[in-house]
N, C-alpha and C positions, 0 to 999 in steps of 0.2 A: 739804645745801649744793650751790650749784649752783658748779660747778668754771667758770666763763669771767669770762675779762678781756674787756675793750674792745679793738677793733682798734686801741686807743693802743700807746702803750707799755705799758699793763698790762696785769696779770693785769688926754634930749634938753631939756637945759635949756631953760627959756624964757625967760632973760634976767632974770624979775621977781622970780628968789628972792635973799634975802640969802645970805653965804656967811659959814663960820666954819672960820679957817682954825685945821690941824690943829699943837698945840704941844706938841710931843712932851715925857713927864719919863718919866724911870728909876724904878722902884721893882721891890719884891724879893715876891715874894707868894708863902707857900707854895715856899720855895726856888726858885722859876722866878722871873728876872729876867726883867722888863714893861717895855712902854711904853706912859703913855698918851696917846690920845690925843682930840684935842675934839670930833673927829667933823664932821659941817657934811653941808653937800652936794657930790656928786662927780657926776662922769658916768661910770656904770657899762659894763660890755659893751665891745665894738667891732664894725662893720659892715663889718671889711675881714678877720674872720681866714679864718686857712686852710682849715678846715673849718665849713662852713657848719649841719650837720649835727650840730656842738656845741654850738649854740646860745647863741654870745655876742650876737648883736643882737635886738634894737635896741640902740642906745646909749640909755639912760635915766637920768633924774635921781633918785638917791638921797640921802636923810639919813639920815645916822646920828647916832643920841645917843653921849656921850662913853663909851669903854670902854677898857680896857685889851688889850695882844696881845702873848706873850713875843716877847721878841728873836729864839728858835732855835727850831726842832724841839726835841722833844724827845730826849735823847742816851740811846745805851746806859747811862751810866752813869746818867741819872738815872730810866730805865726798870730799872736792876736794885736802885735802892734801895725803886723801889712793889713791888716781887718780895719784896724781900728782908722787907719791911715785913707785906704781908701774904700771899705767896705764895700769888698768882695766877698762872695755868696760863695762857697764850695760847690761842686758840683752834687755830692751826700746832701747837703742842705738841698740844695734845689729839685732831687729828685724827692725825697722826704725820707731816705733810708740810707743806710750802709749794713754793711757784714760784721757780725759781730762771733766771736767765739764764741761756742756754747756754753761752758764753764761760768762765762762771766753776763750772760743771761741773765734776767731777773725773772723771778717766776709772774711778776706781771705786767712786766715788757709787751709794749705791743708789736705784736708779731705780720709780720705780712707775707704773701705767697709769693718769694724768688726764691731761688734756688742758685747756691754757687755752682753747686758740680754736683752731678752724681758720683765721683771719686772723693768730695771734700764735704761730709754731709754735719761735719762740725762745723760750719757757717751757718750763722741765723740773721735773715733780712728781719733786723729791727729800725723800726719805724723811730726818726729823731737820733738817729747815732748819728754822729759824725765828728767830726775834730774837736769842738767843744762840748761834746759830749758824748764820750768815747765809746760806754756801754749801755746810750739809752736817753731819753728825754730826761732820766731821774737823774744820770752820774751829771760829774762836772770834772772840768782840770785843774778847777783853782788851785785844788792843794798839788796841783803837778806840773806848776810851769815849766821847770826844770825837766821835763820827759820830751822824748820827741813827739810832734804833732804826727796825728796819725789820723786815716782815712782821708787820704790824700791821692786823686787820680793825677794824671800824670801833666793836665792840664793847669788842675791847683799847684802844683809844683812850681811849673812854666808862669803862673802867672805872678807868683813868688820874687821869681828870678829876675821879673822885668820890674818888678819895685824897686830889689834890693841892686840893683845891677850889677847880677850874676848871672850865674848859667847852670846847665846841668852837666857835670860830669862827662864825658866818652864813657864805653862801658872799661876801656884799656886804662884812661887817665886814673876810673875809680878803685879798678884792680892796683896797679901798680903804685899807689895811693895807701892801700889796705895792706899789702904786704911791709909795710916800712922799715923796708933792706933788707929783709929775710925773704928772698927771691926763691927760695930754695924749700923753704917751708908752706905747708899750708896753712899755717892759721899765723894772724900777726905775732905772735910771742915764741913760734917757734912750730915744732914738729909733734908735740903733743898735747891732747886736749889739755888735760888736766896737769899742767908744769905744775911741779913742784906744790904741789897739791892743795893749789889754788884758784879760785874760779875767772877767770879770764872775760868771760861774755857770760850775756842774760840767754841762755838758750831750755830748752825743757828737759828737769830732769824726773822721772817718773814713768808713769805709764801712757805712752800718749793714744786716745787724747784724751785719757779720762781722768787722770791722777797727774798734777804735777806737785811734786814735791816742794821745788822753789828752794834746793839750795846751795843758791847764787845769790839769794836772799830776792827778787823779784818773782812772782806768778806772771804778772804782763809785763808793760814795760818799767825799764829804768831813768834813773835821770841820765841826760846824755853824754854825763864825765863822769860816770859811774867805770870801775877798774881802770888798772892802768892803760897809760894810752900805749901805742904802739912805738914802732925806733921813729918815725917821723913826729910824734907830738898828737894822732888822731885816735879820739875816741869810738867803742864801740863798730870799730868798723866789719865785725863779723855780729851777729844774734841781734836782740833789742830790735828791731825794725827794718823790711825790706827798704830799699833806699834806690829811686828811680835811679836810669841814666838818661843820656841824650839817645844814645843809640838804637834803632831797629832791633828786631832777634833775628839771627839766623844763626844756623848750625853749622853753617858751609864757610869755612876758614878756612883760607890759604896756607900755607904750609911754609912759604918762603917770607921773607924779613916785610917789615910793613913799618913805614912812617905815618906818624900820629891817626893812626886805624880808625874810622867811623863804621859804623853800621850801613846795612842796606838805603837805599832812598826809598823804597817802597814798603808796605807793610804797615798792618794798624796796630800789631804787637810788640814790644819795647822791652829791654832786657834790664831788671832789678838786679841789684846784687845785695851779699850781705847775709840771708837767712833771717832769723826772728827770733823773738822770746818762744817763737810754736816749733823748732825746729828741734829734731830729736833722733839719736842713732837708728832707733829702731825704722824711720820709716823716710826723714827725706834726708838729715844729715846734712843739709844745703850751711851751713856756717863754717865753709872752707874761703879764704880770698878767691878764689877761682871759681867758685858755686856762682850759676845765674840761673834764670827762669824768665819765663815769656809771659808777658802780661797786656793782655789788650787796655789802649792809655786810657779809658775810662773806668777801670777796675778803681773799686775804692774797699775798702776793708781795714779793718782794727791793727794792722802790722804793715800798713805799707804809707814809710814816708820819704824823707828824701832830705840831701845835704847839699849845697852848692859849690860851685868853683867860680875862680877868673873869670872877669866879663872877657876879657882876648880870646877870641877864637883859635883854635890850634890852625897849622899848616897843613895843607897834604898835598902828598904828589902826584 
C-alpha cells in the first residue's frame, strides 16, 4: 500500500441537443433508499474552479441514461449491518491503522510511523482507527449510527456494493446527481455559499487546520440528512465526507458531447467527489458539485466514504 493522500483534504452544449429533464421518485432497493432519476443531458465540469490542476474543465455536454442514486452516504449503521451479515474485515482493520485528523487525536493514541503526505502533515497514522472506530481504539460510533461510515478504501466500498446489490456511482452520474437541477450553479442550493444566511453543508469554518469553529453546528462528521437535501431529494452531497466513484482520474477530457462517460481503463487512482467536513476557502475549497481529487483505491482516512447507485449498468458508445 502506498501510504499518501492528496494535497486535498485527504489522505459545452451546442444548443442542438434535445434535453430531458431529470423527475425525481423514491424507492427503497436493497434497504438503501433511492432516487431516480431520468437522466438527459447536463453540462459537466466547470472552467472557473479553484484548482486548475484537478481537472474540472472543460465544461462538456454529457447524457446520461436514467439510473437510480440513494439519498445518503452510506451510514455507520447501515455499514455494521454488511459486517454483521457477512463479516468483512475493512482493509484499516486489516492493516491495523487509518488516518486520522489531528484535532481529533488523543493525547494517548497510539501513534505509528506513516506519513500521508508531506503537503498534508495534519494526518496522524493511528493505530485501531478505522470505521468503527473513527478516532482511535478509545472512540466508538455507537452514539453515531446516523453519520456516514468513514475510513473506507475504495475496495470496502466495492465490496459494500456486492452485498447490497448496488454499485458505485460514474464520477458524471455522481456529479449530475449533486447538482439537483441547478446545472448552472455550483453548489446544490444554488450560486452562494452562505444563501440566505443559512448553513447548507458540514464543511470547516475557521482557521484550517487549527481552529474549527464548527458553525454548521458539526467539527467532523454529520448525520447523513443533516440540512436540506437538494431539488432531487439527496442529502449532503457536497462537505460531510469524500464519497468514492466507479471511475479512474484523469485530467484529459474531451471537449465534444459524451454518452454515459466512464473513466480511463487503466490507472490505480480513482476520482472522489464531494469535499469534506476538512474542506475550507482558505486552502482547498473542494465542496463545489464539480470539485474532484485523485485518490489511490487503497487510501483509507477519517473523511472518505461513499453512497451507492443502481445495480444497471449505464450504456456507452
Amino acid at each position: 500500500m502506498k501510504d499518501v493522500l492528496s494535497p486535498c483534504c485527504a489522505p459545452t452544449a451546442n444548443g442542438n441537443f434535445s434535453t430531458r429533464t431529470a423527475q425525481p421518485k423514491r424507492r427503497q432497493t436493497s434497504g438503501v433508499q433511492s432516487v431516480s432519476l431520468s437522466g438527459g443531458w447536463f453540462e459537466m465540469g466547470a472552467n472557473d474552479g479553484p484548482h486548475p490542476k484537478d481537472g474540472e474543465a472543460p465544461v462538456r455536454s454529457v447524457w446520461l441514461d436514467p439510473y437510480s442514486i440513494a439519498s445518503t452516504a452510506v451510514s455507520n449503521a447501515s455499514y455494521a449491518q454488511f459486517v454483521d451479515a457477512t463479516g468483512y474485515v475493512s482493509l484499516a482493520e486489516q492493516l491495523g491503522y487509518s488516518f486520522v485528523f489531528h484535532l481529533f487525536v488523543d493525547t494517548d493514541a497510539p501513534i505509528i510511523n506513516a506519513q500521508a503526505s508531506d503537503h498534508t502533515p495534519w494526518w496522524v497514522a493511528v493505530k485501531g482507527a478505522c470505521w468503527h472506530s473513527p478516532f482511535g481504539p478509545e472512540s466508538s460510533v455507537e452514539e453515531n449510527a446516523d453519520h456516514p461510515v468513514v475510513h473506507m478504501c475504495r475496495e470496502d466500498a466495492l465490496a459494500y456494493c456486492d452485498w447490497a446489490n448496488a454499485r458505485l456511482p460514474t464520477e458524471a452520474e455522481w456529479e449530475y446527481a449533486a447538482r439537483g437541477g441547478l446545472f448552472g450553479a455550483p453548489y446544490p442550493w444554488g450560486h452562494e455559499l452562505d444563501l440566505d444566511g443559512e448553513y447548507h453543508a458540514n464543511i470547516w469554518q475557521g482557521d484550517f487546520p487549527n481552529t474549527n469553529v464548527a458553525l454548521d453546528g458539526y467539527a467532523a462528521t454529520a448525520p447523513v440528512k443533516t440540512y436540506k437535501p437538494n431539488g432531487f431529494g439527496l442529502y449532503n452531497m457536497v462537505g460531510n465526507v469524500w464519497e468514492w466513484t466507479a471511475d479512474r482520474y484523469t485530467t484529459l477530457h474531451s471537449p465534444r458531447p459524451a454518452i454515459n462517460p466512464r473513466g480511463p481503463l487503466n490507472g490505480q487512482n480513482f476520482v472522489t467527489k464531494g469535499g469534506s467536513y476538512l474542506c475550507h476557502e482558505s486552502y482547498c475549497q473542494r465542496y463545489r458539485t464539480s470539485s474532484r481529487q485523485s485518490l489511490a483505491h487503497q487510501t483509507t482516512a477519517g473523511h472518505l466514504g461513499f453512497r451507492v447507485a443502481g445495480r444497471h449498468r449505464v450504456k456507452t458508445l
